[in-house]
C-alpha positions, 0 to 999 in steps of 0.5 A, a space after each residue: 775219496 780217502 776213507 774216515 779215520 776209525 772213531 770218527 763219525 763221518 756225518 759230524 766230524 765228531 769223535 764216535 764213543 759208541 765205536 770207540 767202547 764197541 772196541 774198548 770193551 773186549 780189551 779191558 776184558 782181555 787185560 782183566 782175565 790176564 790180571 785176574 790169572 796173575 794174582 794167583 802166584 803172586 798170591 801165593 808169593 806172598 803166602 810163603 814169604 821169603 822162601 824158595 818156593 815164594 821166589 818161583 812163584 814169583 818168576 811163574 806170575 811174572 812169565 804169565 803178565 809176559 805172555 798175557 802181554 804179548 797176547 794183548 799186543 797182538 789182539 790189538 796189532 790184529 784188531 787194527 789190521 782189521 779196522 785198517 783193511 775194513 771196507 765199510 767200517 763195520 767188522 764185526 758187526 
């Protein structure tokens, strides 16, 4: 018998909210930190207007959403590794 697909009850066929926000929230926790330590140059940009130092700091927050990026990219490759390979549906719990 082929295994369920993620995120669906399989007593009901339904889809399964409660997984799905299991999953949901660490992401949006993840992407939040990113943007929350990508305002600070960007703020500071801002503070020094059209200068020099303005324009660097510009280049640092957007090599900060680069990286934090790649890392939310590979949380999410990890994760549906995870949720593939899994044998009973219930990593992490």
């Amino acid at each position: 018998m082929p295994p369920s697909p993620p995120f669906i009850d399989s007593a009901t066929s339904e889809l399964d909210t409660d997984r799905l926000m299991y999953e949901a929230i660490p992401l949006a926790k993840l992407i939040a930190a990113v943007g929350a330590i990508a305002i600070v140059p960007f703020g500071f940009a801002i503070l020094f207007g059209r200068s020099f130092l303005a324009g660097l700091f510009v280049l640092v927050g957007q090599f900060v959403v680069a990286v934090g990026t790649g890392l939310v990219l590979l949380y999410v490759a990890l994760r549906a590794l995870q949720l593939a390979n899994a044998d009973d549906g219930q990593i992490g719990e």
